[in-house]
C-alpha positions as CSV (number, residue, x, y, z in Angstrom):
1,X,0.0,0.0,0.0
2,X,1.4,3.8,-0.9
3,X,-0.3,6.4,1.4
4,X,-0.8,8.9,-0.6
5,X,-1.2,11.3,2.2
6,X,2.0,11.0,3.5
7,X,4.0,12.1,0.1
8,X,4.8,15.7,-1.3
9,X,6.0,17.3,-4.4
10,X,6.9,20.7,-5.3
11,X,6.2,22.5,-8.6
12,X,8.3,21.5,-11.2
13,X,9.3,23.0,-14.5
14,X,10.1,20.8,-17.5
15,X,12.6,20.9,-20.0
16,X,10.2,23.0,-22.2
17,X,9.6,25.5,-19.7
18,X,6.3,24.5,-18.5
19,X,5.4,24.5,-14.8
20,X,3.9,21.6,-13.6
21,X,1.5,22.5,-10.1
22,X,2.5,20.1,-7.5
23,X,-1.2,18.5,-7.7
24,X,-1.0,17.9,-10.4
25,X,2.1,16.5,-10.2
26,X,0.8,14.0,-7.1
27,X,-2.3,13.2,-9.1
28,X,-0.3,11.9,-11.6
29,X,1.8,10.1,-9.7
30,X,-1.2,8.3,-7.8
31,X,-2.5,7.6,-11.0
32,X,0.7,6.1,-12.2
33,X,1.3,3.8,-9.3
34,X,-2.6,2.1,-8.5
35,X,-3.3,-0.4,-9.9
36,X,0.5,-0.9,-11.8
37,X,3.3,-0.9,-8.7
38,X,0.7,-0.5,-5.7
39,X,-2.5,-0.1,-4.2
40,X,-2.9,3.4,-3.1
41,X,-4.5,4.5,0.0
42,X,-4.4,7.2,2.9
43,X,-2.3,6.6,6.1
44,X,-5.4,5.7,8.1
45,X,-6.3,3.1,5.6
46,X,-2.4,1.7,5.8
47,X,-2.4,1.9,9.7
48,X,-6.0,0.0,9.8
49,X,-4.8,-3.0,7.9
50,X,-1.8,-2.9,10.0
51,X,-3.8,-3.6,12.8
């Protein structure tokens, strides 16, 4: 599981200039990762199937 509560970014800025917001940056990300390299969730949901 990957919470994705407990990550940041910062605004980046490509190699053509553009900006990138850092939400959109972590949406990306999250969207990237489920499903492909893990199962995201918040840090509650990570701590409640820790038990």
């Amino acid at each position: 599981m990957f919470p994705s509560d407990a990550t940041a970014t910062f605004d980046r800025t490509g190699p053509d200039g553009v900006t990138w917001p850092a939400a959109t940056i972590h949406s990306v990300t999250m969207a990237k990762l489920q499903d492909e390299f893990a199962e995201i969730a918040t840090t509650d949901e990570v701590l409640a199937r820790l038990g």
